[in-house]
BAFIMI-369890 format. One record per residue (C-alpha): x, y, z; residue in three letters. Coordinates in nm, 2 decimals. Layout:
xx | yy | zz | fivo
X | Y | Z | ALA
...
***
This chain:
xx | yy | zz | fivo
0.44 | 0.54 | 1.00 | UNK
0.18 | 0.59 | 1.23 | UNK
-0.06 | 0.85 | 1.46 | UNK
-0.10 | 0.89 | 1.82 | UNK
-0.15 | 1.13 | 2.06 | UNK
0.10 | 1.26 | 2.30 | UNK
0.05 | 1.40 | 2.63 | UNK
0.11 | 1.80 | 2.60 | UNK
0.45 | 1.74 | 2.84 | UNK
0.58 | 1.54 | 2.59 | UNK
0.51 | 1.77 | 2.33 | UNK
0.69 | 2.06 | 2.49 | UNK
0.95 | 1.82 | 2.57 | UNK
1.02 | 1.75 | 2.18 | UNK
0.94 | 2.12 | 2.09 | UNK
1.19 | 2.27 | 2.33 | UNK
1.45 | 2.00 | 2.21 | UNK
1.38 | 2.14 | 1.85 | UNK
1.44 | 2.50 | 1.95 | UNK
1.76 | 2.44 | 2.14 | UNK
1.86 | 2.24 | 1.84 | UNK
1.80 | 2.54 | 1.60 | UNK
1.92 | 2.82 | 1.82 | UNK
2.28 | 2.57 | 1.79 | UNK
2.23 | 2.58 | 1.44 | UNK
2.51 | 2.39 | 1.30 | UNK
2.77 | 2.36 | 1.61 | UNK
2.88 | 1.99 | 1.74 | UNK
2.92 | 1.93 | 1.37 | UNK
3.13 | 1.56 | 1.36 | UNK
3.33 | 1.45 | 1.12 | UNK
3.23 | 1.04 | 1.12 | UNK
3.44 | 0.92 | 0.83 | UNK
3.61 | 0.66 | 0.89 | UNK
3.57 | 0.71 | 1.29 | UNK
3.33 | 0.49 | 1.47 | UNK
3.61 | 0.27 | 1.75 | UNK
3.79 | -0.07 | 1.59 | UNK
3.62 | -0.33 | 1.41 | UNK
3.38 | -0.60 | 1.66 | UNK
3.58 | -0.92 | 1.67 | UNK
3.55 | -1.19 | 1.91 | UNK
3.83 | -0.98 | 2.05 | UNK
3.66 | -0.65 | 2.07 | UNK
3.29 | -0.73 | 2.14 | UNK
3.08 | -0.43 | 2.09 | UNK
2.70 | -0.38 | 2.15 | UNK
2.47 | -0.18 | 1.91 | UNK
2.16 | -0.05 | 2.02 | UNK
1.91 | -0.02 | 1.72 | UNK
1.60 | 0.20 | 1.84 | UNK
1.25 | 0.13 | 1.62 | UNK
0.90 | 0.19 | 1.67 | UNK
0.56 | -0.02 | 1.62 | UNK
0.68 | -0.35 | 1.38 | UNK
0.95 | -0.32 | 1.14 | UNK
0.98 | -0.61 | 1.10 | UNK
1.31 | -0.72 | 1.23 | UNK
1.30 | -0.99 | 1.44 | UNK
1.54 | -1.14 | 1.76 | UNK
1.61 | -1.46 | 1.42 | UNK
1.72 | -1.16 | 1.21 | UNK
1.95 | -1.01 | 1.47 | UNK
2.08 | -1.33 | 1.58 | UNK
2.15 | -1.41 | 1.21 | UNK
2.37 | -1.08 | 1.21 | UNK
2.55 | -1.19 | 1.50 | UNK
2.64 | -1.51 | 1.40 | UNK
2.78 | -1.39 | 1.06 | UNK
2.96 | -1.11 | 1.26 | UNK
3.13 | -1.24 | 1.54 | UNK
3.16 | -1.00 | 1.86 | UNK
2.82 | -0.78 | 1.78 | UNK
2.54 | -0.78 | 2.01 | UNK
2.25 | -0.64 | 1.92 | UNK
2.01 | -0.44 | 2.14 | UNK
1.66 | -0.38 | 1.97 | UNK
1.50 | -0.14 | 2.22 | UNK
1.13 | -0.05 | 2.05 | UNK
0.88 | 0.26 | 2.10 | UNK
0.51 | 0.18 | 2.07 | UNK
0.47 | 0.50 | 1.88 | UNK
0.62 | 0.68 | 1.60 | UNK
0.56 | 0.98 | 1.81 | UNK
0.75 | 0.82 | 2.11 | UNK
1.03 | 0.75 | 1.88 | UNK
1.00 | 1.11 | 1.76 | UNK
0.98 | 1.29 | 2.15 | UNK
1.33 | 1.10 | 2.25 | UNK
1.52 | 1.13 | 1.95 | UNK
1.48 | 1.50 | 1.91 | UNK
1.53 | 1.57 | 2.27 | UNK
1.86 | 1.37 | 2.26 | UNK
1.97 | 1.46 | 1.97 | UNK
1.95 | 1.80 | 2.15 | UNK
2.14 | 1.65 | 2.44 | UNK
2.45 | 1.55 | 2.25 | UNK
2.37 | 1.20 | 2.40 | UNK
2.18 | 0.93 | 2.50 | UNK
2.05 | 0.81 | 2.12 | UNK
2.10 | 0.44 | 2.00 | UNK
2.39 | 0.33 | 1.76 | UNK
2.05 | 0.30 | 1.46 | UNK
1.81 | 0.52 | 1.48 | UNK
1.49 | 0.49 | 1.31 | UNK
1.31 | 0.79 | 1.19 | UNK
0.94 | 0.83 | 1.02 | UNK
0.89 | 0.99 | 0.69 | UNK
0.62 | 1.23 | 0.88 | UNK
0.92 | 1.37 | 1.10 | UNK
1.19 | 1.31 | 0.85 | UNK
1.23 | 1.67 | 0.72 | UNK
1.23 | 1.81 | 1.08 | UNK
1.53 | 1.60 | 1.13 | UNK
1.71 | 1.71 | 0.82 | UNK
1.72 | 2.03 | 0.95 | UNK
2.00 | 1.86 | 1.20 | UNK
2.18 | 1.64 | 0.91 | UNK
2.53 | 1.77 | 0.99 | UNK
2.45 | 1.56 | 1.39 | UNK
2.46 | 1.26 | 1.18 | UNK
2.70 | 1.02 | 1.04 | UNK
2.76 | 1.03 | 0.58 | UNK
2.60 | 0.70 | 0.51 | UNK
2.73 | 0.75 | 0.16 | UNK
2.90 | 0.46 | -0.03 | UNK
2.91 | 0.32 | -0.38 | UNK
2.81 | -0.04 | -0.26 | UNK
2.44 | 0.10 | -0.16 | UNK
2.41 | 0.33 | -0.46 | UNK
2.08 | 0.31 | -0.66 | UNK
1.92 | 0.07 | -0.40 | UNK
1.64 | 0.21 | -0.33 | UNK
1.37 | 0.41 | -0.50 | UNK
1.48 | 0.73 | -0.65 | UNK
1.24 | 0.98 | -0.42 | UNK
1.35 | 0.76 | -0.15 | UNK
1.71 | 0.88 | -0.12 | UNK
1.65 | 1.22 | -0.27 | UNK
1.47 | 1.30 | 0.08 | UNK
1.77 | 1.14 | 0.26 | UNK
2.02 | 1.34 | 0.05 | UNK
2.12 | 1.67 | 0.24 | UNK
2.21 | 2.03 | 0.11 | UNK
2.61 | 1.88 | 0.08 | UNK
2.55 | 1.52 | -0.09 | UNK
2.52 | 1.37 | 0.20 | UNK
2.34 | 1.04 | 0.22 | UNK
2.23 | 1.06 | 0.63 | UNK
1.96 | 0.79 | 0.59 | UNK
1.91 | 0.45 | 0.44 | UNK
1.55 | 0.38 | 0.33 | UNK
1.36 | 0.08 | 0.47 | UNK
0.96 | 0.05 | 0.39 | UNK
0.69 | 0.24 | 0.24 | UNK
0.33 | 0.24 | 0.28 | UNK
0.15 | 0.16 | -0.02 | UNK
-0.25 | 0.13 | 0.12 | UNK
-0.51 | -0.11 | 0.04 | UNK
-0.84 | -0.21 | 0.25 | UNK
-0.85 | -0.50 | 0.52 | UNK
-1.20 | -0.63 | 0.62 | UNK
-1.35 | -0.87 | 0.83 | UNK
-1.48 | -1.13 | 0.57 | UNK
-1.66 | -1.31 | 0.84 | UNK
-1.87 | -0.96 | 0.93 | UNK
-1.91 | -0.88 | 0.57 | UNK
-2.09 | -1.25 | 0.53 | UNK
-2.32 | -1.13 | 0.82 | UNK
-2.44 | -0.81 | 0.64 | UNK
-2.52 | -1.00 | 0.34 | UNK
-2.20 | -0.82 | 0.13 | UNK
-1.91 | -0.98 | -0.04 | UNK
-1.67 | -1.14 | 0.10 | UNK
-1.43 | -1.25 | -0.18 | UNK
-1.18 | -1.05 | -0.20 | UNK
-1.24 | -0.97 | -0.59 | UNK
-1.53 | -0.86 | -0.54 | UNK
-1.49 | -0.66 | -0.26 | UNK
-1.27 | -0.45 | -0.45 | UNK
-1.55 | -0.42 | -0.72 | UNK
-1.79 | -0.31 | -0.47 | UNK
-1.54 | -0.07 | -0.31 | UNK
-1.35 | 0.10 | -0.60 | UNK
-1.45 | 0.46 | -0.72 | UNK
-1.40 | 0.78 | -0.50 | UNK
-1.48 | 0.83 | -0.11 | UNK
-1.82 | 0.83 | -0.13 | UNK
-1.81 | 0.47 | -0.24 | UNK
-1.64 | 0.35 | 0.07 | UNK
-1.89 | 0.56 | 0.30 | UNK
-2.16 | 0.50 | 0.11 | UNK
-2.09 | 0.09 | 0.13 | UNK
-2.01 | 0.15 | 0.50 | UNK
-2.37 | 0.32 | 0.55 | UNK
-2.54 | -0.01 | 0.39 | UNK
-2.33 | -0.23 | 0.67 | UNK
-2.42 | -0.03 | 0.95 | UNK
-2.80 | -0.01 | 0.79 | UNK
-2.77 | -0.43 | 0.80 | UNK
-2.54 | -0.45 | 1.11 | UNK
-2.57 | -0.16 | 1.35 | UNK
-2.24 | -0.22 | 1.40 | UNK
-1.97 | 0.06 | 1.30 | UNK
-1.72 | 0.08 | 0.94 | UNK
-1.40 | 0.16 | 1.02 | UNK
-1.20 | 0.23 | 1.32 | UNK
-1.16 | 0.62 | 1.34 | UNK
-1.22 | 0.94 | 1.23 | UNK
-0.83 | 1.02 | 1.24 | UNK
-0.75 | 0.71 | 1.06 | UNK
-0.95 | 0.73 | 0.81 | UNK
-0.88 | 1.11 | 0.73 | UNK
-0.49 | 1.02 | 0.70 | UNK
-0.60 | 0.81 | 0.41 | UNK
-0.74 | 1.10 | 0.27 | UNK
-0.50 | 1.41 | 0.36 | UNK
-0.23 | 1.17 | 0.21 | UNK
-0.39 | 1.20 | -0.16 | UNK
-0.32 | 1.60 | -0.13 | UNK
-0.05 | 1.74 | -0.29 | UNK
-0.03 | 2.02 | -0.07 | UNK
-0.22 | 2.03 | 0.24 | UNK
-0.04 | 2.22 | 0.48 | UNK
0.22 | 2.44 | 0.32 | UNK
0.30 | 2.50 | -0.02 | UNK
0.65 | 2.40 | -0.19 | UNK
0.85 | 2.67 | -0.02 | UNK
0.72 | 2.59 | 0.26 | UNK
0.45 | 2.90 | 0.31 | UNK
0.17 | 2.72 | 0.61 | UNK
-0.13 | 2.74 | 0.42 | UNK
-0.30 | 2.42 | 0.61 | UNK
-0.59 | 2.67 | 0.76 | UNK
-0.67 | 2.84 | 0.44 | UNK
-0.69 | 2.54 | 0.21 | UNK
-1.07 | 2.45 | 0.15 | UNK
-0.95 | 2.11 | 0.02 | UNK
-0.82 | 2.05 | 0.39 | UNK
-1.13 | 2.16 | 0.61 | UNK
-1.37 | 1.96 | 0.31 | UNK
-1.15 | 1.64 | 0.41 | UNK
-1.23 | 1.72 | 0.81 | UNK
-1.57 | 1.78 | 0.76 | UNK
-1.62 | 1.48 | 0.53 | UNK
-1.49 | 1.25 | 0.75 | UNK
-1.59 | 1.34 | 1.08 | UNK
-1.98 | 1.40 | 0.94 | UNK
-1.94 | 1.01 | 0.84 | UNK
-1.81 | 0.97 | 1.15 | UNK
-2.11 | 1.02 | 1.35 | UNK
-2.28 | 0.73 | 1.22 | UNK
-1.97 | 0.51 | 1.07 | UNK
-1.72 | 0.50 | 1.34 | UNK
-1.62 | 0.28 | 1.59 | UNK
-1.48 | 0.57 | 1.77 | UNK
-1.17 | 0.43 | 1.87 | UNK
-0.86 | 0.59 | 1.88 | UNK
-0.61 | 0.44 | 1.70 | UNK
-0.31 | 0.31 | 1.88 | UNK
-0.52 | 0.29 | 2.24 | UNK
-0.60 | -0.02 | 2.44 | UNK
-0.97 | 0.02 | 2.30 | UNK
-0.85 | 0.02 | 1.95 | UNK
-0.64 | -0.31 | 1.96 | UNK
-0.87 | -0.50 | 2.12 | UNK
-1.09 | -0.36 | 1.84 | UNK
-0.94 | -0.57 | 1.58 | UNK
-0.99 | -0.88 | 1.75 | UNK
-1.37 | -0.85 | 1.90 | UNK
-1.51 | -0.75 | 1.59 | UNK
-1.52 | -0.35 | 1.70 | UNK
-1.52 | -0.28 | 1.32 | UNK
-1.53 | -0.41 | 0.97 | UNK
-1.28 | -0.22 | 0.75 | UNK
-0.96 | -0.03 | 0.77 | UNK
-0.75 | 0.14 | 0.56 | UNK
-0.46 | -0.05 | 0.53 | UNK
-0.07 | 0.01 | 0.44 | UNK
0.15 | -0.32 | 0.43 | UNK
0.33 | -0.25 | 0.77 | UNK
-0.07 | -0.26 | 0.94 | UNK
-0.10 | -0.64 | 0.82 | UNK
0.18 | -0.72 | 1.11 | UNK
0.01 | -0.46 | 1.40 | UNK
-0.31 | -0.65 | 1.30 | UNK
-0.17 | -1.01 | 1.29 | UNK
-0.02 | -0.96 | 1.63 | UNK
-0.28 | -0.82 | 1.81 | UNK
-0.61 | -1.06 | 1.69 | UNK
-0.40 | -1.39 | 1.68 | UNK
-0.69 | -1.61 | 1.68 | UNK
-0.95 | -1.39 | 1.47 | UNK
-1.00 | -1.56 | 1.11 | UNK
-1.21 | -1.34 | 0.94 | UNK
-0.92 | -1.05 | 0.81 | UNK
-0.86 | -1.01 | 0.45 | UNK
-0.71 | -0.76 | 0.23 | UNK
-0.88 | -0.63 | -0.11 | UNK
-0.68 | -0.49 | -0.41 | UNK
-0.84 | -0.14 | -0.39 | UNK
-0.84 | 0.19 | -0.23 | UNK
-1.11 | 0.51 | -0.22 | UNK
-0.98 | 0.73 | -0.47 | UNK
-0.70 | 0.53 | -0.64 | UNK
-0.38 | 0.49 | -0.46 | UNK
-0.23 | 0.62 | -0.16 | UNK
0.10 | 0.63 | 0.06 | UNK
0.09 | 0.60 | 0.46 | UNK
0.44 | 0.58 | 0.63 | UNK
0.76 | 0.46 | 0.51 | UNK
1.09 | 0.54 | 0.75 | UNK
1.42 | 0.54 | 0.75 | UNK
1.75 | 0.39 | 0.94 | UNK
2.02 | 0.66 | 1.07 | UNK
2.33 | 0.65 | 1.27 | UNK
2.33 | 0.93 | 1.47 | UNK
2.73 | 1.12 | 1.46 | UNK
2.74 | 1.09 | 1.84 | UNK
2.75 | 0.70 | 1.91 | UNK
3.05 | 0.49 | 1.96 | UNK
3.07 | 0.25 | 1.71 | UNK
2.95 | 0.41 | 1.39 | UNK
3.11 | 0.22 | 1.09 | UNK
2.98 | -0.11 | 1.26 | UNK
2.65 | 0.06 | 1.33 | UNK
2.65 | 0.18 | 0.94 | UNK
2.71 | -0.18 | 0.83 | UNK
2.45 | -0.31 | 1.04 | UNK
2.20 | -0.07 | 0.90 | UNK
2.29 | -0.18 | 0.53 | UNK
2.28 | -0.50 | 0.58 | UNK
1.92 | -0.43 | 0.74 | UNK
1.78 | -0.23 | 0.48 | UNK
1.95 | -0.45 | 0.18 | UNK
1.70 | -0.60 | -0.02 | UNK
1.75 | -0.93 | 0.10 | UNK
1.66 | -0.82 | 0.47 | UNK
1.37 | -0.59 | 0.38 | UNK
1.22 | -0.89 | 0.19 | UNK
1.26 | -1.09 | 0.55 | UNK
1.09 | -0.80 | 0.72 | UNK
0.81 | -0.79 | 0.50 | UNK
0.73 | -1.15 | 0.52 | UNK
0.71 | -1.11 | 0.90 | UNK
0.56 | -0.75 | 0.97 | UNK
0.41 | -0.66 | 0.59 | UNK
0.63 | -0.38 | 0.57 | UNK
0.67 | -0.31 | 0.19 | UNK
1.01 | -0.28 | 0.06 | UNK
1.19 | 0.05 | -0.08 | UNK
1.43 | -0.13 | -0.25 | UNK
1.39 | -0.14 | -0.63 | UNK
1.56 | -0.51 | -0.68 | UNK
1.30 | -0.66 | -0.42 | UNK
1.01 | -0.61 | -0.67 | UNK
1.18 | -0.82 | -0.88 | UNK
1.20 | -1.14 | -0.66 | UNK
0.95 | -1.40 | -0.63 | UNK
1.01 | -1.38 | -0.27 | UNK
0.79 | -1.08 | -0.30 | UNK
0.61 | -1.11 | -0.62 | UNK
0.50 | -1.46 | -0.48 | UNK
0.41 | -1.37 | -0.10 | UNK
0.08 | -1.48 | 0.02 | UNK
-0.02 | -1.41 | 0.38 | UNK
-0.21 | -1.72 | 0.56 | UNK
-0.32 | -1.54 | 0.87 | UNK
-0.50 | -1.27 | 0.57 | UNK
-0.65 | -1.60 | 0.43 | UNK
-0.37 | -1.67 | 0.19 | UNK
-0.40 | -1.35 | -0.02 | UNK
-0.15 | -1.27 | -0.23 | UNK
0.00 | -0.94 | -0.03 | UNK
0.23 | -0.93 | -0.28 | UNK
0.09 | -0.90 | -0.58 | UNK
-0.13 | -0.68 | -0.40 | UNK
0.13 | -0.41 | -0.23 | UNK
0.29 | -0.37 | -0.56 | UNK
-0.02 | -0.31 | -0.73 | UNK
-0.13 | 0.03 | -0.48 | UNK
0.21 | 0.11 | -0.51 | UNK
0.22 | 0.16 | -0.84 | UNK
-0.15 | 0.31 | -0.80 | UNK
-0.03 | 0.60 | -0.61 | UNK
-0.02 | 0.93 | -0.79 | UNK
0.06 | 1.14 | -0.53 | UNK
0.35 | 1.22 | -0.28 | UNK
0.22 | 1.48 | -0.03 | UNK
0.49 | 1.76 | 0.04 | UNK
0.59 | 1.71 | 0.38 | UNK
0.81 | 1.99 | 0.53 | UNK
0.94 | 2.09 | 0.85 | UNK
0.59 | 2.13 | 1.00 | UNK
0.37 | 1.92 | 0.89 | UNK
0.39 | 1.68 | 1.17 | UNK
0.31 | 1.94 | 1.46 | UNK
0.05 | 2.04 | 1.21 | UNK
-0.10 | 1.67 | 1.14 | UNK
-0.03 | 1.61 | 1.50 | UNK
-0.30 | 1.93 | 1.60 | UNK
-0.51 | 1.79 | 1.31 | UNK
-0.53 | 1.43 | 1.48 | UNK
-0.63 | 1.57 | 1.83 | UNK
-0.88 | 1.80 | 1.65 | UNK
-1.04 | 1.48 | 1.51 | UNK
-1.04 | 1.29 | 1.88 | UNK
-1.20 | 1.55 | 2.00 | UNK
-1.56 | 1.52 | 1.80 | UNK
-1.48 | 1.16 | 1.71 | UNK
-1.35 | 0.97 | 2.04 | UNK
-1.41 | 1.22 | 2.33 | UNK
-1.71 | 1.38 | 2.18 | UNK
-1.64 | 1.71 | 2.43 | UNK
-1.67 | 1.96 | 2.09 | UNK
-1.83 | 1.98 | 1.76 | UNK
-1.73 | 2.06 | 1.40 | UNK
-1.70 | 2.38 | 1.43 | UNK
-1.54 | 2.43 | 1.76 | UNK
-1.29 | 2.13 | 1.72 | UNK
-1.20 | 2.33 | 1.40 | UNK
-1.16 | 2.67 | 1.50 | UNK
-0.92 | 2.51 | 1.78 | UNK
-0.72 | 2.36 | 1.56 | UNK
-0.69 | 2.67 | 1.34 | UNK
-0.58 | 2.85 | 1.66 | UNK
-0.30 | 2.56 | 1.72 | UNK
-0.17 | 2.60 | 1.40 | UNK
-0.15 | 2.98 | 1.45 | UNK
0.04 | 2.92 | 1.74 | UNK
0.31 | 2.74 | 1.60 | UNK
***
């Protein structure tokens, strides 16, 4: 669900964990059904491990809810800062044969690079979990023999938070209907408003030249390979327009930060910026990290209609212990019941059809995001997106050289345009 930038170590790290994995090809194949130790029973206490990143959502209430209603489970919620984190140890111990938690969570930017290793993971299959969730949701999950290796948990419909308070200051809107008038049409709308802020403030728009191009790389079909998964990220015009675009508004609109650093959250509680794009699972990272601000609000809109950022997915990996209890665990987690519980602690928007029927989510309102209806809101940019952006085997190393060619002109300013460009074109090259 997220970017961030990794250190080149831990890049080679992952990448040699990928090619050992492929060079095995299919061998330490498991078969998991019905294996996984005896039931946990006050008896035979067993300990899961569940591995996340950023918020999901679950928290030590949820877990302790499990235990209680499962005697003899404890549950071990170990957390990565970064999707990227999450990504560097799972691929290079998935690679091991060892070392991976009982629950696994795995973004939908990685997801297809794991796939390629579905047969190192436990059938998640059953008849009690069928049709759950949305029906591109489990498709993705589904491997090339029918099995189900991954149980959906959030997706990333986006939408726009602002400072209210800062808007006030420059003289703009600051209800939240109206800000969506003033901010719905294409891209230019949003820079353009942004250019009459800094005009009135002096102050900068949005947080980042990478975040704000994820927003719009996401509304493309296909940016970086075609549907047979030719790389044609270098080539396509529409890619290197987007890049341009946003890092020319940069210069004047940013705050420069780079998103997921120190500078960055203590951006969104001094002010550092007025907007952000905004999936549901950002209301929690903002929440927690600017406690006291009061100014935050979410509007019913984003540049160029709809848009999807993020979305995972739970998955037992075939090497743990305790696999059926750690399969149970991660459908009770990702039931609809649970993800509605997630959402109305971290914002993370459900996958699960029957949750957008309940007035648990229908009804939400948010107090920190002065009591907006989050929603009604979510559901509407859900159904606003058009798009799903094809997302194969290397788009995150791709996206991943894309993001560091944007930190380069936007955050470090050590190159320009051009040369960040022509760097990344080499990267990709590379690959």
């Amino acid at each position: 669900m997220t970017l961030s930038r990794r250190t080149s170590a831990t890049a080679a790290i992952a990448g040699a964990a990928a090619f050992a994995l492929l060079a095995t090809g299919c061998a330490g194949t498991a078969d998991t059904a019905g294996s996984g130790g005896e039931p946990a029973s006050a008896d035979n206490p067993i300990t899961l491990t569940v591995a996340t990143f950023n918020d999901f959502g679950y928290t030590d209430e949820l877990f302790a809810q499990y235990e209680a209603e499962n005697p003899g489970v404890t549950i071990v919620h170990n957390r990565a800062a970064t999707s990227n984190e999450a990504r560097d140890n799972f691929f290079t111990k998935l690679g091991a044969g060892s070392g991976l938690a009982d629950i696994e969570a795995v973004e939908v930017d990685w997801f297809a690079e794991m796939m390629q290793y579905s047969d190192r993971l436990a059938d998640l299959s059953d008849d009690a979990v069928a049709d759950r969730w949305v029906d591109w949701k489990t498709a993705a999950a589904t491997d090339a023999d029918g099995r189900l290796v991954a149980y959906g948990t959030d997706i990333g419909p986006e939408a726009v938070c602002y400072r209210a308070d800062l808007f006030e200051a420059a003289g703009l809107p600051t209800d939240r209907t109206e800000v969506a008038e003033l901010l719905e049409g294409d891209w230019d709308t949003y820079f353009g408003v942004g250019e009459e802020y800094v005009a009135a403030t002096g102050q900068a728009w949005f947080d980042s030249a990478g975040a704000t191009y994820q927003g719009m790389i996401n509304q493309v079909e296909f940016a970086y390979e075609e549907a047979d998964g030719t790389v044609i990220a270098t080539e396509n015009a529409e890619v290197e327009a987007i890049y341009t675009e946003v890092l020319e508004n940069s210069a004047t609109l940013s705050a420069k930060l780079g998103q997921w650093s120190d500078d960055w959250f203590a951006g969104l509680a001094n002010g550092a910026f007025a907007t952000m794009l905004c999936p549901g699972w950002m209301l929690g990272v903002i929440e927690g990290n600017a406690p006291e601000v009061e100014g935050w609000d979410i509007a019913n809109v984003f540049p160029g209609g709809g848009g999807n950022w993020g979305g995972s997915y739970l998955t037992v990996p075939a090497q743990g212990q305790n696999i059926d209890e750690a399969t149970k665990l991660a459908a009770w987690l990702t039931a609809p019941e649970q993800q509605l519980t997630a959402f109305a602690a971290a914002g993370t928007f459900p996958s699960q059809v029957d949750a957008y029927e309940s007035e648990t989510l229908t009804g939400a309102t948010n107090p920190y995001f002065n009591d907006a209806p989050v929603g009604e809101i979510l559901i509407d940019r859900s159904q606003a997106i058009d798009v799903a952006p094809f997302k194969s085997v290397k788009y995150f190393p791709i996206n991943d050289a894309m993001q560091r060619a944007l930190t380069r002109v936007d955050v470090d300013a050590t190159h320009t345009i051009e040369e960040s460009w022509q760097q990344w074109v080499d990267e990709v090259n590379s690959l």
